[in-house]
N, C-alpha and C positions, 0 to 999 in steps of 0.2 A: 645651816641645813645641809644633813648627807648627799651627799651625789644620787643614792637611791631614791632618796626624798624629792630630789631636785625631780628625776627623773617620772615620779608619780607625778607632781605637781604638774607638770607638760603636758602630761599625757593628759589629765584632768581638764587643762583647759583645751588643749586641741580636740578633744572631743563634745567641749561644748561649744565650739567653735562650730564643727561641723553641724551640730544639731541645730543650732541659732541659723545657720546656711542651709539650710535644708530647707524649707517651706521658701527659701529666692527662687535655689535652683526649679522646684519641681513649679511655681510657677513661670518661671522663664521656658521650661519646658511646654507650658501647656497649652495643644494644640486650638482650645476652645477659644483660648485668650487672645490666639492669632489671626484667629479666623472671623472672630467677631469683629476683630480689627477693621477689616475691610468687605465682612457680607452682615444682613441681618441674622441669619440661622445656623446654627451647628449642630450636627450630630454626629456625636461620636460611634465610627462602628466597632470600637471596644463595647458599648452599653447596648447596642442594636441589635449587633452582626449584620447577617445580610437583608435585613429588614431596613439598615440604617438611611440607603438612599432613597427608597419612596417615605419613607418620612421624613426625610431632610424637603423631600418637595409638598407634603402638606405642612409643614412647619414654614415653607417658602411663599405659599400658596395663600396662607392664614397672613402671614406677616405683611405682605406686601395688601391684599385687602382691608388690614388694620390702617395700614401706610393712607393707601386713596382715602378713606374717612379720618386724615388728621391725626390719625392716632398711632406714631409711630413705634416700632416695638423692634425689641431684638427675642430671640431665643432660641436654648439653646438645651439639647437632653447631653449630658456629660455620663464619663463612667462611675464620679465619684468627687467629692470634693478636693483637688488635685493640691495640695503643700496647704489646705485651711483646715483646723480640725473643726468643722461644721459646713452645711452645706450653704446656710445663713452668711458667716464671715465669707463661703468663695463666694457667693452673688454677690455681695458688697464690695467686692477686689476686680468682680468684671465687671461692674456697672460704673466704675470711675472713669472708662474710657467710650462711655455712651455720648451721646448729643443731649444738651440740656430736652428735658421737653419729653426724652425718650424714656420708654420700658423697659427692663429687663425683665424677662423669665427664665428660670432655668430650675432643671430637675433632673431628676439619674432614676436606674431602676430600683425599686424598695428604698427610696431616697424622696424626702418632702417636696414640695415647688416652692420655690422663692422667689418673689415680685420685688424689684427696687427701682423707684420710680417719683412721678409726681405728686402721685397719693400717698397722703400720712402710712407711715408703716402700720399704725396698730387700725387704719380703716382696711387695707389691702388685708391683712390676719382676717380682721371677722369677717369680709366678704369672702375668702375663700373657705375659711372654716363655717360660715350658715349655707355655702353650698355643697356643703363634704366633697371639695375637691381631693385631698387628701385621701379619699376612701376610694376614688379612680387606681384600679389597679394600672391599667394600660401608659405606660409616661408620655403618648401620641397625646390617648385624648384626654390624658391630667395637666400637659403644658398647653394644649390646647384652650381648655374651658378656663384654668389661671388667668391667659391675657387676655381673656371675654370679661373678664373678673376685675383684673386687676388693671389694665390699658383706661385712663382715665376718658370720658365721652369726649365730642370732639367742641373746642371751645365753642360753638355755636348753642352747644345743649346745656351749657352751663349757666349761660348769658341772662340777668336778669332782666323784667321786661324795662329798663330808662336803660341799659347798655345797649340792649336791643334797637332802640330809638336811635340811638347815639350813630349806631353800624348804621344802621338805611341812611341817616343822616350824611354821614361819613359817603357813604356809598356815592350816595346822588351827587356829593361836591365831588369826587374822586373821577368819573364816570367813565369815559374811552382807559383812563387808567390802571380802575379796577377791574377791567375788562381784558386788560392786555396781561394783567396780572392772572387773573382767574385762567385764561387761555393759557397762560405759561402753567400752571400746575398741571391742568390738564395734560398736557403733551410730556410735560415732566413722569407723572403716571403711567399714560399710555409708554414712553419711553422705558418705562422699569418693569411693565408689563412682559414688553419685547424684550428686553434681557432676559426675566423670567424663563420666558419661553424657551432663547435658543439658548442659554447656559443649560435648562435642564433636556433639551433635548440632545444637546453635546455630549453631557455627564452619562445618559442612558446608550448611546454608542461606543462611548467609551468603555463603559463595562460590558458592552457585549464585547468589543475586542479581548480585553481582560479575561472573560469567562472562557472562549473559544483559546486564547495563547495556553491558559492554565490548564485545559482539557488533553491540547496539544503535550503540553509538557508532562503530561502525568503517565503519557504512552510509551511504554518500555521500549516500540518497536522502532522509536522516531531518530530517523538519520540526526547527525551531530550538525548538519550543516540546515535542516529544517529546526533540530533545539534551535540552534545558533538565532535564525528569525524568529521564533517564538520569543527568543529572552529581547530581541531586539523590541518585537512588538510592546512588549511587557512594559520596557525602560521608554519607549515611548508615549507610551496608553498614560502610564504615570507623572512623568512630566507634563503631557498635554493635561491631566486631571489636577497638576498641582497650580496650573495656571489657569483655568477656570475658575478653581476657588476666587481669583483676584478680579475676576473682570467685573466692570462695573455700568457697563454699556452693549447693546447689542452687536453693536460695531467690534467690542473686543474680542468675541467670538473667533473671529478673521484672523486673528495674532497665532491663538493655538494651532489653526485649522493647519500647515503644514507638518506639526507634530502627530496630526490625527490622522492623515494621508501617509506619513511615515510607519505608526502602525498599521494602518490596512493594509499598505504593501509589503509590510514584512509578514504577517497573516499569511496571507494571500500567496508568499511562497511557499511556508511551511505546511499549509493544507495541500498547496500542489505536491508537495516531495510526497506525500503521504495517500494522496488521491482523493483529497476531500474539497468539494464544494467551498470556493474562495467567499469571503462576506462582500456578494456582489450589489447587488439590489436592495437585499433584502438581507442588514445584519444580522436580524433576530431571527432568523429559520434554524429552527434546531435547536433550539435555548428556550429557559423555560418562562412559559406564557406569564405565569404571575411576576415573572423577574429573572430578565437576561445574567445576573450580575448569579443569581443562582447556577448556572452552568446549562449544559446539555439536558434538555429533557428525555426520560427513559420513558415515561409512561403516561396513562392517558387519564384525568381524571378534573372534577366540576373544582371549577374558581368562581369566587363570588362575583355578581353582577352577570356570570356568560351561562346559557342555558343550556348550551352544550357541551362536550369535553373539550378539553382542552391540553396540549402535550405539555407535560409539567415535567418539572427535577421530582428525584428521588423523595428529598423530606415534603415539598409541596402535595405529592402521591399521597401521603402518608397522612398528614393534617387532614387532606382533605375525606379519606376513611375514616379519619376519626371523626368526621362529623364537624368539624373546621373549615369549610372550605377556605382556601388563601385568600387574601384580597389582593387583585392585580396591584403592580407597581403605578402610583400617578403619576401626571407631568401635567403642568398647564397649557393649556393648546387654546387657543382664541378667548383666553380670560377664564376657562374653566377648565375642572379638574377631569384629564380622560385616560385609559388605559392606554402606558405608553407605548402600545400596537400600534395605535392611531396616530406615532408619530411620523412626517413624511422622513426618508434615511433623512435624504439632502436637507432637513430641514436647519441644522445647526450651523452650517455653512450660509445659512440665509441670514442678511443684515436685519 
């Protein structure tokens, strides 16, 4: 073989090298696969945008309800099937690091939903297909009505009636036992309840810092030494938001919270250099009502559920002339879903 021949054939394989490497790297990369690691729900806000975190918390909201009725679930809206050529094989690549017992769902925009789970695959197809979940434009309420679908009942619904017998049987021999056990889940629940809570009540502070740093930075007229605390806040807000993702307890909360107080005080000078109103009291004054994480609101106009106006951002203005009004951002507050206004600031900082 020529030296020139030598030198194709190299190349030939180093290029299928590469491509055979290709679908490790971009899952090693994949933010969905990290995240599901250690919470139930992802949303990507490459497939969202700014829409991504009030539905990261009804996808939080749904899961963790599925959770209390036995029926545990992960899910996740992705931007796309990230190194699997189908959206089918990446559900089956994230579901290998689930808990026996557990769901998977996941779904992208203009992209199918994928259930991988306890239920036979070809019963999870025709329960979603005789519901045309499929034909749900919305990926909120098409991964939504999937795990209604596809989250197999809770083994008590299963149970035929001599297993039935078997349980109460069981029950009465077990007694103070199954009692301490049954109390333990409870408080296990109520306990993931309270994380619920104060992770997304942290998450929604965080992004009003976020929105208020970004507003700050986009002002031509902003001294170098108020940039200076904005970019601080920024690199804060983020950290504190990359360690959220991980906490697994109410109590974890406490870990970031000096990273969250590091950005409101760097905020807090850059609005002084500049003459604006620190995020005192009340972070979300002056940001917009359906979603701090939207920025500064400019103008005044109807959000879904509020009978009144409301000071909204620019594109929210806009939807809502079009006859759309937005639907606020949620958070779970006392075990149900409310418009995160209603959250107390201090609440995140609460065990």
């Amino acid at each position: 073989m020529g030296a020139g021949a030598a030198r194709i054939a190299c190349a030939v394989a180093l290029a299928a090298l590469a491509l055979a490497a290709a679908p490790s790297l971009a899952a090693a990369a994949d933010p969905a696969e990290s995240a599901l690691a250690g919470t139930d729900v992802y949303v990507s806000p490459r497939a969202l945008g700014p829409a991504a975190p009030a539905a990261e918390v009804q996808l939080a909201t749904a899961a963790a309800r599925l959770d209390g009725q036995g029926r545990p679930v992960k899910l996740a809206i992705v931007a796309g099937p990230a190194g699997a050529p189908s959206m089918r094989v990446y559900a089956r690549r994230l579901a290998k690091d689930v808990a026996p017992g557990e769901t998977l769902v996941v779904t992208a925009p203009g992209r199918p939903v994928i259930a991988v789970g306890p239920r036979p695959p070809a019963d999870i197809t025709r329960r979603l297909r005789a519901a045309g979940v499929g034909a749900i434009a919305d990926p909120v309420d098409r991964i939504l009505r999937a795990a209604e679908l596809a989250v197999p009942p809770p083994p008590d619904d299963e149970a035929t009636g001599t297993r039935a017998i078997l349980i109460l049987l069981g029950l009465a021999a077990l007694g103070a036992a199954w009692a301490v056990a049954w109390g333990a889940r409870r408080q296990a629940r109520a306990e993931r309840e309270r994380m619920l809570e104060a992770r997304a009540a942290a998450a929604v502070r965080l992004d009003a810092v976020g929105a208020r740093a970004g507003a700050l930075m986009s002002r031509l007229d902003l001294p170098p030494s108020a940039r200076a605390d904005a970019e601080r806040a920024i690199a804060a807000r983020n950290e504190a938001a990359a360690g959220l993702r991980r906490i697994r307890r109410a109590e974890d909360v406490e870990r970031i919270a000096p990273r969250i107080d590091e950005a409101l005080a760097a905020l807090s000078r850059a609005c002084a250099a500049v003459g604006e109103p620190p995020p005192g009291d009340d972070p979300f004054a002056g940001l917009c009502a359906a979603d701090p994480a939207h920025g500064p609101a400019v103008a005044e106009a109807r959000i879904d559920g509020r009978s009144d106006p409301a000071e909204v951002c620019a594109a929210c203005a806009e939807q809502s002339a079009a006859g759309r009004p937005p639907r606020p951002r949620l958070i779970p507050i006392g075990g149900r879903p409310a418009p995160y206004t209603e959250a107390h600031p201090d609440r995140a900082d609460e065990p």
